[in-house]
N, C-alpha and C positions, 0 to 999 in steps of 0.2 A: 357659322351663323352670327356669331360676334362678331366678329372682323365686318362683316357683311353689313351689318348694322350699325356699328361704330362709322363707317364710310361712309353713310347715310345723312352727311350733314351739310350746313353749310350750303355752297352750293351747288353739290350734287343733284341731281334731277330727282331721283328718289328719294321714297321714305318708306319703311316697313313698316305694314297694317297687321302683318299677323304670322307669328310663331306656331308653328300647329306640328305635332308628333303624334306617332302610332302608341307611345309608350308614355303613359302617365310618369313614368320615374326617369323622363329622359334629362338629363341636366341641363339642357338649354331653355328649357320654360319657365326656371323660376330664375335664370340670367335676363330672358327676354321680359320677364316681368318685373324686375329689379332695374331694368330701362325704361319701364313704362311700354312697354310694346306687348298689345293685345296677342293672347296665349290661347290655344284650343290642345284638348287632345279628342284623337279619332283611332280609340284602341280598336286594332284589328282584331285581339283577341274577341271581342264583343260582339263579331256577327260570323255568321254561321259560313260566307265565302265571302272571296276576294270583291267579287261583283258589287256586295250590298257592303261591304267597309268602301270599296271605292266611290260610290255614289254617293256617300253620307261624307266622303273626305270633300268630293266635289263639291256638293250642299257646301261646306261650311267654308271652303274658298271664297266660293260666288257671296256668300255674306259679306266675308271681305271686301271682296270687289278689289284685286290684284289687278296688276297690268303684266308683271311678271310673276313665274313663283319657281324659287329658286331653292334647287334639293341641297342641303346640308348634311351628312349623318342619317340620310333616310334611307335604312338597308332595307326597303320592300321594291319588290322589280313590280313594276306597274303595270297592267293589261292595256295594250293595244286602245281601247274605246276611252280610256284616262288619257291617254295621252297623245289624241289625237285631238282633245277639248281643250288642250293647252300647248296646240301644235303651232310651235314657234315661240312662243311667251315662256318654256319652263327651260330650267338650265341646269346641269347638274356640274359638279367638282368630284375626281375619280382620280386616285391615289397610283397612276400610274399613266404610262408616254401611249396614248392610246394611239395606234390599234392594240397594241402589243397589253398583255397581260386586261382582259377583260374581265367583270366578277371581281371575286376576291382572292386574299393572299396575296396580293400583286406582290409586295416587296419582297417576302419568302419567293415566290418565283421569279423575281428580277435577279437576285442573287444564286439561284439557283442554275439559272443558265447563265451566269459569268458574266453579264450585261456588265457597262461600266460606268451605266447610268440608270438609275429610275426616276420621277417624276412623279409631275403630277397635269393635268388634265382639267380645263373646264370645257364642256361641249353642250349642244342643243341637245336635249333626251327627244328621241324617238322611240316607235316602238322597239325596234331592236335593243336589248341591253348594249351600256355602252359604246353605242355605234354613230351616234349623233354627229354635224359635221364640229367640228374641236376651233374654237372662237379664241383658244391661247394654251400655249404649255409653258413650264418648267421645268429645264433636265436639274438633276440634284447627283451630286459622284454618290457613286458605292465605292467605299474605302474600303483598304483589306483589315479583314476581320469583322465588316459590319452584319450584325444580327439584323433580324427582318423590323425588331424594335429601334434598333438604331436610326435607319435608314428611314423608318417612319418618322421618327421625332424628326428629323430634316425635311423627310418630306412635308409632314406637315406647317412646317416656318414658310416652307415656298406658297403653300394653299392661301396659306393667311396673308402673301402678299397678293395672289396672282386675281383669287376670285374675286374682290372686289374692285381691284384693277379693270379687270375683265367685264363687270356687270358693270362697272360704270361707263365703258365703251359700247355696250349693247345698248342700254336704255337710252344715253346719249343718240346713237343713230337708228336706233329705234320708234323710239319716242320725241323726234326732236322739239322743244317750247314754241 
C-alpha cells in the first residue's frame, strides 16, 4: 500500500482517496495517515455476516468515490455480489506465480514441491479466489536452504516493484486523460 502510494506522484495518473482495513490495528492506516491519505476501518468483526460488513465496506468506497481499488494485505476472500460492483476496477497482488499455489502459505508450498521459483502476481480479482486474468508477474529464485520466511522477504521486494508498476499501466489504459 506504500509503494502504491508513494507512485502516486508527479505525473502519474493517479492519486489515493482512501486507505480503508477490516482491522483497526492494521499498520497501514496510521502510514496512510502520516501521508495525508484519508483512513476508514470497516471491522468485520462488527457485523454479524459477511453480507452486512460487505455492504457497509461498499458504502464507504462509494464515499470515496475510487476509480480503482486496489487489495494490499486484505486477507478477506470476498463474496461474488462485492466483487462484481467492482468488476474490472479492483486489483489484487498475490505472493505467488499464479495459477500455481492459490490462497495461502504460497512460499511454504513453492518450496515444498522443489519449485525453483516463486513469485509474485498482480491480477484483476474476480469472484473466483485468485483466479483473475494476471496484468504482470515476478519469478524470485528459491535458493538452497531458503525458509518460507526467506523467500518471502524477496518476494516481497519484487511486490514493492512490480504493483505499482503494474497499476500505473492499468489506469494509464484504463483511464486514459
Amino acid at each position: 500500500m506504500v509503494r502504491l502510494a508513494e507512485s502516486m506522484t508527479g505525473d502519474h495518473p493517479a492519486r489515493p482517496v482512501l486507505v480503508v482495513s477490516n482491522r483497526p490495528d492494521a499498520g497501514g492506516l496510521l502510514k496512510a495517515r502520516d501521508m495525508g491519505i484519508e483512513t476508514a476501518v470497516v471491522d468485520h468483526k462488527d457485523f454479524a455476516d459477511r453480507d452486512a460488513f460487505e455492504a457497509r465496506l461498499h458504502e464507504v468506497l462509494m464515499g470515496a468515490k475510487p476509480d480503482v481499488v486496489c487489495l494490499a494485505g486484505f486477507m478477506r476472500v470476498l463474496n461474488p455480489g462485492f466483487v462484481q460492483k467492482w468488476q474490472g476496477r479492483m486489483l489484487n497482488i498475490h505472493p505467488s506465480l499464479l495459477p500455481k499455489y492459490k490462497g495461502l502459505h504460497t512460499h511454504q508450498r513453492a518450496i515444498d514441491a522443489g519449485d525453483s521459483c516463486g513469485g509474485v502476481t498482480v491480477h484483476m480479482v474476480t469472484p473466483a479466489l485468485d483466479d483473475g486474468p494476471i496484468l504482470g508477474q515476478t519469478r524470485v529464485p528459491i535458493l538452497d536452504g531458503d525458509s518460507a520466511d526467506d523467500l518471502a522477504s524477496r518476494v516481497l521486494k519484487a511486490e514493492h516493484a512490480l504493483y505499482p508498476a503494474v497499476f500505473r499501466r492499468f489506469v494509464e489504459n484504463s483511464f486514459p486523460a
